[in-house]
N, C-alpha and C positions, 0 to 999 in steps of 0.2 A: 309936770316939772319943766322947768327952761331949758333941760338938757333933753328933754323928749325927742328923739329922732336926727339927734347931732352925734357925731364923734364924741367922745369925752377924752382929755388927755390927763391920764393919772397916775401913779406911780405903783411897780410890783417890782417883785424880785426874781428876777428872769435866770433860768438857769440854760447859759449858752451853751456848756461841754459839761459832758462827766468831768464827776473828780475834782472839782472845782468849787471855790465859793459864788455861793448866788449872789448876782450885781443888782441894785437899786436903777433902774433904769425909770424913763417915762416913756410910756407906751400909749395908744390909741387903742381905746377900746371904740370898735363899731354899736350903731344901735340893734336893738334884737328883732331877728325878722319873725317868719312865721313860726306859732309854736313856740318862741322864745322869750326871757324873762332879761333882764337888765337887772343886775344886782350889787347895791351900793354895799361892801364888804366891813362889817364893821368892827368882825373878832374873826380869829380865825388862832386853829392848837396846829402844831407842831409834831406830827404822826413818825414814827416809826418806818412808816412805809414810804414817806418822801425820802429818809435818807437813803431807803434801799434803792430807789430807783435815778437818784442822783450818784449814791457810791458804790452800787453795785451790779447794777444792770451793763448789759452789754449790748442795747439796742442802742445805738447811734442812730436811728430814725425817729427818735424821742426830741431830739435835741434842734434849735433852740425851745427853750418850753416854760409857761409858769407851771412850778407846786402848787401844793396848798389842797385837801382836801377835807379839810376839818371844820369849817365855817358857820357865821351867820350874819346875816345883811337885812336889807330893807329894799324893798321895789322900788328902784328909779323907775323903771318905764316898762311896758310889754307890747312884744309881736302882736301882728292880727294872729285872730285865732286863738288869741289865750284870754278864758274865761274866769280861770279859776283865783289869776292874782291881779292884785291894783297897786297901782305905787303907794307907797306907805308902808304894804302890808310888812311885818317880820319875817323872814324865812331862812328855812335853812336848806343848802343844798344835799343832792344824795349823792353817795357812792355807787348805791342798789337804786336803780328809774323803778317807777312804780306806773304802766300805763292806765294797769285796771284792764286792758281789753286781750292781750298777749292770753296764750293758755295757762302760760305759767303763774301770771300774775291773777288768773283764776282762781289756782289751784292750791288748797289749803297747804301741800304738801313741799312750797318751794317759797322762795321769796325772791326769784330769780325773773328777770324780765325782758323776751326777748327781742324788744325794739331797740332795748339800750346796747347789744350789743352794734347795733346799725348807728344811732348817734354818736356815739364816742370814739373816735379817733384815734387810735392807736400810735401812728407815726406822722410826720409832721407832713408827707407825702399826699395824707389827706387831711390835711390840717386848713382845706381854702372853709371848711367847718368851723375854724376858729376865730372867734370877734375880735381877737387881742393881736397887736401888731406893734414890732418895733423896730429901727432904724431901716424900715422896707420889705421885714421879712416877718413872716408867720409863725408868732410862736404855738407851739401845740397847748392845747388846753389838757390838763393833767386829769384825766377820770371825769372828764369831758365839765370841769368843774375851774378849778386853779380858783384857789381863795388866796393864794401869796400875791392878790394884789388888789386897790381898792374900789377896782370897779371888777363884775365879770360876767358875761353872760350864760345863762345855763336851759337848757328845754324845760319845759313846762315839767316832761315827763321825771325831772329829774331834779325835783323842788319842790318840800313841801310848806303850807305857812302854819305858825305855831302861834303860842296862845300872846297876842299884844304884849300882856305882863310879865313874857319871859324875859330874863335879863339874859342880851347874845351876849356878851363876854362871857357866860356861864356857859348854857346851853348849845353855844358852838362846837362843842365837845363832844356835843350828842352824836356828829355827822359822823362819828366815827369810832375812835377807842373805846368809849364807855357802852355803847349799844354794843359794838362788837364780843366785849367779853362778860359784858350781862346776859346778854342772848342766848351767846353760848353753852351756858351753865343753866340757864331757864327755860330756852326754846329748843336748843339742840339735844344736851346731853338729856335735859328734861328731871335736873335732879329733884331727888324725891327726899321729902321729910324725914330725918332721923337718919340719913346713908352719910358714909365717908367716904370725901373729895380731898383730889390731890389737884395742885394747880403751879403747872410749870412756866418760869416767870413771872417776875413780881413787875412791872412796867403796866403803863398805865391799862392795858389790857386785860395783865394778869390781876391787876388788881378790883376791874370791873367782874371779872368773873366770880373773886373770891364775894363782894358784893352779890352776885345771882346766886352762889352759893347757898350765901347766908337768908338772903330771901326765901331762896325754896324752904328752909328750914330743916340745911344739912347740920348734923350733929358736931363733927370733926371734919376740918378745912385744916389741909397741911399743905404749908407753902412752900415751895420749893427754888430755890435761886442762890446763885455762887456768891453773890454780894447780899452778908449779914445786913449792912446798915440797913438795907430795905424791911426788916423784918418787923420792925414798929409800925411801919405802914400799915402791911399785911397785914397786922392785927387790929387795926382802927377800921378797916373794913370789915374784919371778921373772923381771921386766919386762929387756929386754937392751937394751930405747931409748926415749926420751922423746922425744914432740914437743908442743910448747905451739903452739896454734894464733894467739895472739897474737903470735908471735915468725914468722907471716908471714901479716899480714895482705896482701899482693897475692896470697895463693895461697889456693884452697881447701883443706882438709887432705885432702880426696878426692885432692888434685892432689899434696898434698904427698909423702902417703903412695905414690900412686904411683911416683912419681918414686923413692923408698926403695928399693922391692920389684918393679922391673922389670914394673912393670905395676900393681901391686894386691897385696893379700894374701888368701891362701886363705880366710881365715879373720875377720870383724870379729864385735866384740860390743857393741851398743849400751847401757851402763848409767847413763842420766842423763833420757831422758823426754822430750826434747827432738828434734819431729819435724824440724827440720833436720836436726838431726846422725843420727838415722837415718838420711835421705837422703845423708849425706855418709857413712854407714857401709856402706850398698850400696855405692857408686859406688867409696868405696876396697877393692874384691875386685877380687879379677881376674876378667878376663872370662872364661866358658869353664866355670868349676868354682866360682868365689867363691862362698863361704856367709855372709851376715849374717846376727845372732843379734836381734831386740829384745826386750829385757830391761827398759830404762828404763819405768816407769809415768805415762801421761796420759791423760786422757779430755776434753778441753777442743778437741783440735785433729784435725786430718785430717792424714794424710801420706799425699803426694806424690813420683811418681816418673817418669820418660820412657821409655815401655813397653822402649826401644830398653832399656834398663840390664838387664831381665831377660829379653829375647827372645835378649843375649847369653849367655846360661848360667848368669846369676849366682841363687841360691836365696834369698831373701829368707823368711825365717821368724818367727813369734814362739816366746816362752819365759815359763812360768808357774811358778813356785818348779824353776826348773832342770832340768823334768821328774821331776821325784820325785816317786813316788806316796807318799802321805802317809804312813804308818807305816811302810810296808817301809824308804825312803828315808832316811828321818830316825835311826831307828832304825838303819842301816847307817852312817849317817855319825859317828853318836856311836861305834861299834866304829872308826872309821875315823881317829876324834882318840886314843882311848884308845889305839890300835895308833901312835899316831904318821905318820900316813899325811898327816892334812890339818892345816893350823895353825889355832887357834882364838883362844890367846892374844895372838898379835900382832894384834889386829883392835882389842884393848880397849884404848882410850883413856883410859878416864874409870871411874872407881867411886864409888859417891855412893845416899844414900837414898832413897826413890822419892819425899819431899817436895819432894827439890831438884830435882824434872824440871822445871820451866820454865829453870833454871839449866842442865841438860843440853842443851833445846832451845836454846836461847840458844849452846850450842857447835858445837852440828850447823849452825845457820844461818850460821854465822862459818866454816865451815869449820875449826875447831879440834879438831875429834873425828874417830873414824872409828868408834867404838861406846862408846856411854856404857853397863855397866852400870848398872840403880836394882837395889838389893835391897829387896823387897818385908818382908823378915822379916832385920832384922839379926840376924845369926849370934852 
C-alpha cells in the first residue's frame, strides 16, 4: 500500500484524564517495526471494561491513552519478521497473545501467554512501545491494542486473521464480550447436558454466557439482574427464568435461588464485577459438585467467603476471555457465527461513527445498549 512505512495521520478518541469524555483528536500512528502488524480499524464494540478503566481506575500512569479493545481491521502494512499476515488480510485483534511457544500457550490447561505480559504496557512510562502519538506526547495503547481509533498497531503475537467472509462489523465483537461469556459457560465452568445454571448479569457478557449455556445443553438457565427490561433478551438467548433480586429484598438471591433448584444450581456464572455477588454466586451452587465461574472484571476490592462454602464441594474458579487461547479461539468462533452456531447479531444494539462514542458511552452507562457498534472507516 502507499502508506507502507509512512506515518499515517488519522483520527481516535484519545482519553487524556480520568473522568472525563473521550476527545476526537488526530493523532500519528507510526509504521510497524519488528514482529508488528499495522491495522486499518474498521469496526470496533464498546466493552464494559473501557469504561472501568476511564471511570474507575486509579492509575494515573494510564493517562494520556487510546480505548478500545473490541475490534476488527484489515492489514495495512507488517514489520520485518511477520510471516503470518499480509495487507489485505481481515483480523482481529487479541486481549489473550497467543505465541504458541510460552509454556503456557503449550499447555492445554491455560490460555494464558507469557510474552504478552512483556509486550503490553501497562503505563504510559513505558509506553516509547506505543505507535500512536498525539500533539508530542505518547498515548498508551490500551491492552496493548486501542481499536478507538482508525489506524493501530498491534504484535503479531496479538492478532489473529479470520475467515475473508467474516463481516468485521459483526465479528468485532468476538475480541471480547461474546468469547468471554461463551467461554465461560463452555470452556471454564464446563457445563454439562441437562444441569441448572444461574448467570449473574444480563449485559452483553451475561448474555453470551447464557448462549454457552444453552449450547452445552443445560436444561434451566436462570437469569439474574436488577433491571427486568433486560429479561426478553435473556430469553432470545436461552434464559428459561428470571429473577430480579429487587423483587426480594428480605432474601438473599443465594437464598432465593436455592429455594428454585432444591438446593443450589450446578452451575453459576458471575458476569458484573461485583465481589458481593460473586459471593452470592458461590453460595447459590449446590453443595457437593456446584461450580462458580468469575467472569465480572475489578481490581479495587477483596472477595470473601466462609471456608465452610467450599470445604463443601463447591469449585469456585476464575475465567479470562472465556478460556480461549487467542488466535485458535477467536478464529474458531468466527467459523462458528458463519456456520450459524453462535449469535452475534442480536448482541448489537447501536451502530453509530466512532465520533459519537461518548454518545455510545452515555448508553452503556444508562443501561440502554447491550453493544454499541462505532465504525472506524464508514463503508
Amino acid at each position: 500500500m502507499a502508506t507502507a512505512g509512512k506515518v499515517i495521520k488519522c483520527k481516535a478518541a484519545v482519553a487524556w484524564e480520568p473522568k472525563k469524555p473521550l476527545v476526537i483528536e488526530e493523532i500519528e500512528v507510526e509504521p510497524p517495526q519488528a514482529n508488528e502488524v499495522r491495522v486499518k480499524i474498521v469496526a470496533t464494540g464498546l466493552c464494559r471494561t473501557d469504561l472501568f478503566y476511564l471511570y474507575e481506575t486509579d492509575n494515573m500512569e494510564l493517562f494520556p491513552m487510546v480505548l478500545g479493545h473490541e475490534g476488527a481491521g484489515i492489514v495495512e502494512s507488517v514489520g520485518p519478521g511477520v510471516t503470518e499476515f499480509q495487507p489485505g488480510d481481515k483480523v482481529i485483534p487479541l486481549i489473550i497473545s497467543q505465541c504458541s511457544e510460552c509454556r503456557f500457550c503449550k499447555s492445554p490447561k491455560t490460555n494464558q501467554c507469557e510474552k504478552a505480559w512483556d509486550i503490553v504496557p501497562h503505563n504510559v512510562n513505558r509506553a516509547p512501545a506505543s505507535k500512536l502519538n498525539c500533539k508530542g506526547k505518547k498515548l498508551l495503547q490500551f491492552m496493548g491494542i486501542s481499536t478507538f481509533s482508525e489506524y493501530s498497531v498491534v504484535n503479531q503475537i496479538a492478532l489473529t486473521k479470520v475467515d475473508p467472509d467474516a463481516p468485521l462489523d459483526k465479528v468485532c465483537l468476538l475480541g471480547c464480550g461474546i468469547c468471554t461469556g461463551f467461554g465461560a459457560a463452555v470452556n471454564d465452568a464446563k457445563v454439562e447436558p441437562g444441569s441448572t445454571c444461574a448467570v449473574f448479569g444480563l449485559g452483553a457478557v451475561g448474555l453470551a454466557a447464557i448462549m454457552g449455556c444453552k449450547y452445552s445443553g443445560a436444561k434451566r438457565i436462570i437469569a439474574v439482574d436488577i433491571n427486568a427490561a433486560k429479561f426478553d433478551k435473556a430469553k432470545e438467548f436461552g434464559a428459561t427464568d428470571f429473577v430480579n433480586p429487587k423483587d426480594h429484598n428480605n432474601k438473599t438471591i443465594s437464598r432465593v435461588l436455592a429455594e428454585m433448584t432444591n438446593g443450589g444450581v450446578d452451575y453459576s456464572i458471575e458476569c458484573v464485577g461485583n465481589v458481593e455477588l460473586m459471593r452470592h454466586a458461590l453460595e447459590s451452587c449446590l453443595q457437593g459438585w456446584g461450580v462458580s465461574v468469575i467472569v465480572g472484571w475489578t481490581d479495587k476490592y477483596d472477595v470473601s467467603v466462609r471456608p465452610g462454602e467450599l470445604i463443601a464441594g463447591r469449585t469456585w474458579k476464575g475465567s479470562v476471555f472465556g478460556g480461549f487461547k487467542g488466535k485458535d479461539g477467536v478464529a474458531e468462533m468466527v467459523r462458528a457465527y458463519l456456520d450459524k452456531k453462535v449469535k452475534i447479531d442480536e448482541f448489537i444494539t447501536h451502530k453509530m461513527p466512532l465520533d459519537h462514542i461518548n454518545e455510545a458511552i452515555t448508553l452503556l452507562q444508562e443501561g440502554k445498549s447491550i453493544r454499541t457498534v462505532l465504525s472506524a472507516h464508514p463503508h
